[in-house]
Structure formats: structure tokens, C-alpha cells
C-alpha positions as CSV (number, residue, x, y, z in Angstrom):
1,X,7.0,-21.6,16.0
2,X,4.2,-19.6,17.2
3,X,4.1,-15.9,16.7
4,X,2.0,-13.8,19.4
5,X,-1.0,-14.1,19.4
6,X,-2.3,-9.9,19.9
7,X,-4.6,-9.5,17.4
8,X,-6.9,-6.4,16.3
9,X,-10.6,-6.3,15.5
10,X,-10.7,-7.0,12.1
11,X,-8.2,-10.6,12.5
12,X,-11.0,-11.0,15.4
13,X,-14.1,-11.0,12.8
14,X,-12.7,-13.3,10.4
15,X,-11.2,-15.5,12.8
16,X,-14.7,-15.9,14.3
17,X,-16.7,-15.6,10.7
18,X,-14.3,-19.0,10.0
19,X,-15.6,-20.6,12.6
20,X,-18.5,-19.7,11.5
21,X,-18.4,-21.2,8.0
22,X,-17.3,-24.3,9.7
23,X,-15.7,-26.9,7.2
24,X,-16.7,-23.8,4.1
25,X,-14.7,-21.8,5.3
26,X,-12.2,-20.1,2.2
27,X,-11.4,-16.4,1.4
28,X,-14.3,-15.4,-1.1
29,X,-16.7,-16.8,1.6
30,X,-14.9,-15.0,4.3
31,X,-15.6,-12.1,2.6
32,X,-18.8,-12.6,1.2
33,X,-20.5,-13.3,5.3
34,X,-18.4,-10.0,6.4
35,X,-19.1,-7.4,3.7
36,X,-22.8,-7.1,4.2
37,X,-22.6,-7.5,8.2
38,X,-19.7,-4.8,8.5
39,X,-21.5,-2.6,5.4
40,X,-18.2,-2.2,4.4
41,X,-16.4,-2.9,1.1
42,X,-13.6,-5.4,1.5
43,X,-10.5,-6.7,-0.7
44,X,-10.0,-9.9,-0.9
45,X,-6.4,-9.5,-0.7
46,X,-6.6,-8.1,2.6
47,X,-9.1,-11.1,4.0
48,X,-6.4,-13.8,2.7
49,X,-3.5,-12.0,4.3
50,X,-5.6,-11.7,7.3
51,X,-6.3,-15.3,7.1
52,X,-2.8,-16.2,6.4
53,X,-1.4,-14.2,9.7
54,X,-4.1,-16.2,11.5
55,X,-2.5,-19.5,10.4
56,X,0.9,-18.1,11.3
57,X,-0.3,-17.6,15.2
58,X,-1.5,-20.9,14.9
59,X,-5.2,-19.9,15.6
60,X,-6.1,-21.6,12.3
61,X,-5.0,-24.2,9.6
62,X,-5.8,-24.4,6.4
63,X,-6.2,-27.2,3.5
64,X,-6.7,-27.5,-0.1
65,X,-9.9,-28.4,-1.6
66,X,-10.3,-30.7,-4.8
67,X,-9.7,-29.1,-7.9
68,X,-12.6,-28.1,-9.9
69,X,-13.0,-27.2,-13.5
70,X,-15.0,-24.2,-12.5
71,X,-11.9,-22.9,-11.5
72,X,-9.9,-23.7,-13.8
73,X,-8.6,-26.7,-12.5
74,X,-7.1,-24.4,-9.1
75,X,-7.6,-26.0,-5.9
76,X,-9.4,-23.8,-2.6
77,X,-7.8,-23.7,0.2
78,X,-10.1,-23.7,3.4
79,X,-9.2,-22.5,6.7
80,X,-10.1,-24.1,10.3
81,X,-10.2,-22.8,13.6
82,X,-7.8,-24.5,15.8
83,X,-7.9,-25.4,19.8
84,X,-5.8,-22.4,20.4
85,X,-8.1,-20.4,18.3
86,X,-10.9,-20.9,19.8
């Protein structure tokens, strides 16, 4: 089910910074485009939940990536822009 879809500045910018990052698009990237263009400090924590509540309204999937062994053998998961999201 859909939740509404209201959504404040900051879900704005990384909703658009994912589509922006296309088919690259996971958290440390996220944060990595909006740090330096918001010349702001950012968690990372509070990018993924962002992204996460995004995927809840159903303006965005996400998908897991290969794992890699510079990580440790943990998977990314990468988030998409959906119809309704854009």
C-alpha cells in the first residue's frame, strides 16, 4: 500500500539527486553528490532512512548489487526513481 506521498525538501533533493545518479544510485553516492552542493555535513543514516521512506511512498525501488570483496562480501543496494516518482 502506498503511504502519502507529502514530502519535505530534503526527501525532495535526494529523490531528485537519485534520479540523477541514474542506474548508480546507492546511499554513499547519495550523499556524496548532496554534501558539497548543500555545503552541509550529512549522516548517512539519515540519507538511507530518507531513501527508505521514499521507497515506502512508492516514488522509488530499490535493488541489490553483486557482492564485492571490497566490501566484504555485502551487497549495495541501489535505488530507482519510479513513474510515480517522477
Amino acid at each position: 500500500m502506498m503511504k502519502s506521498t507529502s514530502f519535505g525538501e530534503f526527501d525532495e533533493l535526494v529523490l531528485l539527486t537519485i534520479a540523477l545518479l541514474y542506474n548508480d544510485a546507492y546511499c554513499v553516492a547519495a550523499m556524496e553528490e548532496l554534501s558539497p552542493r548543500l555545503k552541509l555535513p550529512m549522516s548517512l543514516g539519515a540519507v538511507y532512512r530518507t531513501m527508505q521512506r521514499l521507497e515506502e511512498k512508492a516514488l522509488e525501488i530499490s535493488r541489490f548489487g553483486k557482492a564485492t570483496a571490497e566490501r566484504g562480501g555485502r551487497r549495495k543496494r541501489f535505488f530507482t526513481v519510479t513513474t510515480i516518482g517522477e
